[in-house]
N, C-alpha and C positions, 0 to 999 in steps of 0.2 A: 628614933629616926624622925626626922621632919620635914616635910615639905620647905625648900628653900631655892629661891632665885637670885642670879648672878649676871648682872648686867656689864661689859664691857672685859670681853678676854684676849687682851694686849698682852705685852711683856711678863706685866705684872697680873692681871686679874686672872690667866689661864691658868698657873699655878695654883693660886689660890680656892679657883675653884674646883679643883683636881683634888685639892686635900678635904674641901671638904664632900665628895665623893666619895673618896677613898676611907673616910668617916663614918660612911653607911647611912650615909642622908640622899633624901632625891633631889636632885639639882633640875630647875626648868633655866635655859641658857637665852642668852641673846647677845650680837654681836654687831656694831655697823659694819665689818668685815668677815661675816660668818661664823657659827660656832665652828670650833677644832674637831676634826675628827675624832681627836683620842679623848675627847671629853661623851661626846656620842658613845662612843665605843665602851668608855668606861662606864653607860651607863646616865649620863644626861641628856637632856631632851631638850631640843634647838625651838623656839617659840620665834614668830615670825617680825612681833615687837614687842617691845618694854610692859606695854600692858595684858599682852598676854601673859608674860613671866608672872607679873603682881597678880593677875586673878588667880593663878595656882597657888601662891607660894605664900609663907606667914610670914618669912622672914626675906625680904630682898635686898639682896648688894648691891652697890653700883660703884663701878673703878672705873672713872672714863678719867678722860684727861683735864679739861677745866669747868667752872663756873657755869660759860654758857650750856657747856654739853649735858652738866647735872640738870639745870634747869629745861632742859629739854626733853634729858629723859623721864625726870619726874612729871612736868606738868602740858608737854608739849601733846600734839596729836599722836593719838595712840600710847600716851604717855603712863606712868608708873600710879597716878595720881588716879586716870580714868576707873583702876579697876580695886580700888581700896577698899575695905571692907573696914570698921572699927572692929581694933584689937590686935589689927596686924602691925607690924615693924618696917622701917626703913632706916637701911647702916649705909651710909654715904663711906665709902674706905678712900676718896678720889681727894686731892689738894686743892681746896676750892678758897674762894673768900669766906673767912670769917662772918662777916659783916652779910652779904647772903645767905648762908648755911643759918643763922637764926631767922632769916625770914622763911627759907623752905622747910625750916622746923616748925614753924606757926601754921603753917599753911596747911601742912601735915597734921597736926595735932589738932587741926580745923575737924580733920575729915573721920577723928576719934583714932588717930595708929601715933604709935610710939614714932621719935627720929632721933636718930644716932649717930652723930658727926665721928670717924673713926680712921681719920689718917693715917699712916703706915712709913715707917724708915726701916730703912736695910734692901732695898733694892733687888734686881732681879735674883739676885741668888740668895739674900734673904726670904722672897717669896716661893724659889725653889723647894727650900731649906727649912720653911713652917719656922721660921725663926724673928719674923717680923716683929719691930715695934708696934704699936697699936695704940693711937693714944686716942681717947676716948671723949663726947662731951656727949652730953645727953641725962635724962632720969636715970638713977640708979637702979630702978626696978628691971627697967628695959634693959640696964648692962648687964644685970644678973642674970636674967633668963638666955642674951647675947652669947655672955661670958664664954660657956662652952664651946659654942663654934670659933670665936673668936681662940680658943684653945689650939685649934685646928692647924691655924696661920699664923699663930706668933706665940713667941714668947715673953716678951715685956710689955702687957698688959695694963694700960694704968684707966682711971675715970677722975678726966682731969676736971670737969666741973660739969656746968649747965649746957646746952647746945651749944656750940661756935666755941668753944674752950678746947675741943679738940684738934680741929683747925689755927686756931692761936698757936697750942703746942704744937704744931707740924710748923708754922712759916719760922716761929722760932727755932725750932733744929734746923731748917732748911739757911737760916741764915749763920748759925753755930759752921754747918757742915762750907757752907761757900766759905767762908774767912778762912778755915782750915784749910781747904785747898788751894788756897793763893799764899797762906803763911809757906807751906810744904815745897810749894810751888817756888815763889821766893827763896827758900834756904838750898834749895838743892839747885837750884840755880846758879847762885853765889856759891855756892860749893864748885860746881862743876865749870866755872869760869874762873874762878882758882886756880884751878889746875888738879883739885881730888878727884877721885874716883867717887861719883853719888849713889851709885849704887854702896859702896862700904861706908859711905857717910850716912844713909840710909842705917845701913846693919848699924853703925855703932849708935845713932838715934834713939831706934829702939830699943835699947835696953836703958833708956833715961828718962827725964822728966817731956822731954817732949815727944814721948814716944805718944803713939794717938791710933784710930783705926784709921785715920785718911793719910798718916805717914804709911801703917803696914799696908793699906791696900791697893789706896792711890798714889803712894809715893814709887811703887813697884809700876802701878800703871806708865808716870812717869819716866820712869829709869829705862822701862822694858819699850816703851812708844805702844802702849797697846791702848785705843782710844778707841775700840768699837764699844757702845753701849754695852750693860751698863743704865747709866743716868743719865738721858741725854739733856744736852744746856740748854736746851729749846724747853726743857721742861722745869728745868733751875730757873732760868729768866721768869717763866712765869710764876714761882714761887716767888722771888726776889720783887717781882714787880708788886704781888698783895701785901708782903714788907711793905715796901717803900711807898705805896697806896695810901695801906692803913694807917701807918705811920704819918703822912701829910695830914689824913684826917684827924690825927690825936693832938700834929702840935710837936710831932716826936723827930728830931733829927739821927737816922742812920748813915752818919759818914761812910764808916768801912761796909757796910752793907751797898752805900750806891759804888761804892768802887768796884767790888766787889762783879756787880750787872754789869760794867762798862768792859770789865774786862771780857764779861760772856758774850758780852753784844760785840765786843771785837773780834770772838770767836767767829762768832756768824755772819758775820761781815767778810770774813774769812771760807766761809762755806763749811762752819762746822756747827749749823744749829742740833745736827744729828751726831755730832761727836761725844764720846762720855763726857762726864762735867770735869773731870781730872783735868782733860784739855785746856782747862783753861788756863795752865801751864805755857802753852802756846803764844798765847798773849802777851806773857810775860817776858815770852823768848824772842818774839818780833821786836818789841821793845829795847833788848836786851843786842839783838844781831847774836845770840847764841843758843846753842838748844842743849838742854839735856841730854849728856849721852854717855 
């Protein structure tokens, strides 16, 4: 059992911290919207800031939402950084910029503590479900000793390289996963402006080559109009945007990745920055004068 902290219990961090409770580990919590009762309840203990959490805990998470919010919680007032001790660890699991996440690992490694860049795909019900990806950048020492908590919350584990390598491998799925749901988006679109039924254009899909998890899961979303989060595209936009960033700064052109944003940003322009990212189907359908159905 060991002392561990869990900073940011949104959609996705609650769960996450729940299993590893449920783990037989002590959880100290913190939240800018309060800890959960039922994480109290199970046994976690609500700390009033970020720097409270890191003086208790060896190992601390933080799942917030972007860049600036990491860098806040780790090195802001009352911050994660104030109460460091050498030896201890910090697992960023939150989609941040690459290109920072090596700097908040120097900074860290300034202060003698491990950092471990550890984004996550599969979404809320994958965090439900302890069935998350987990992809990994940081020392290999630190992932090993990691490894088992990480156990906890996912099951496709990888240590993709040095710091910021695991953030790399998230904006890359993050851009895999947008192009799939606009190709999806697109065919059952065309299908369903034909005149087929997209829902059985669906079924027959899947069982072929372009069968995918964003045809079985989001092509259903699709079909069915269910677009409450989910992934919301207020949060893909910002994945797409450290793509399209980092990419200026390499020199790198992603065509179908910036189409890809424009369609989100149509979303939201629309009033759906809180809609799942499947929605962005929607886009396609304004475009179109037709909607999935």
């Amino acid at each position: 059992m060991s002392d561990l902290g869990f900073i940011g219990l949104g959609i996705m961090g609650r769960p996450m911290a729940g299993h590893l409770i449920t783990g037989g580990h002590t959880l100290f919590l913190h939240s800018r919207s309060g800890v959960p009762a039922d994480l109290t309840e199970a046994g976690g203990t609500a700390c009033a800031t970020p720097r409270d959490v890191a003086e208790q805990a060896e190992v601390t998470f933080l799942m917030v939402p972007d860049t600036p919010h990491v860098e806040a919680v780790l090195f802001g007032e009352d911050g994660v950084a104030a109460s460091l001790r050498p030896g201890k660890t910090v697992v960023d699991m939150s989609s941040i910029s690459p290109m920072a996440t090596k700097d908040f690992a120097r900074r860290i490694n300034d202060l003698g503590c491990d950092y471990i860049d550890a984004p996550v795909s599969g979404g809320e019900v994958g965090a439900k479900a302890g069935s998350l990806t987990i992809m990994c950048g940081g020392p290999e020492t630190a992932f090993d000793r990691v490894k088992p908590l990480f156990d906890l919350m996912g099951q496709n584990i990888t240590l993709v390289g040095g710091n910021g390598d695991g953030q790399t491998c998230k904006v890359a799925n993050q851009i895999i996963v947008a192009l799939n749901i606009e190709a999806v988006g697109e065919a059952l679109l065309f299908a369903s402006k034909a005149g087929a039924d997209p829902a059985k254009v669906r079924q027959a899909l899947m069982g072929g080559f372009a069968s995918s998890k964003i045809l079985e899961v989001h092509g259903e979303r699709m079909v069915k109009r269910t677009f409450d989060p989910g992934f919301r595209i207020e949060l893909h936009q910002k994945d797409l945007n450290l793509a399209l960033a980092n990419a200026r700064q390499m020199g790198l052109s992603l065509p179908n990745t910036a189409t890809a944003q424009e369609l989100f940003n149509a979303c939201a322009a629309h009033g759906g920055a809180a809609w799942d990212h499947s929605a962005m189907v929607r886009a396609l359908e304004l475009l179109a004068g037709h909607e999935v159905a």
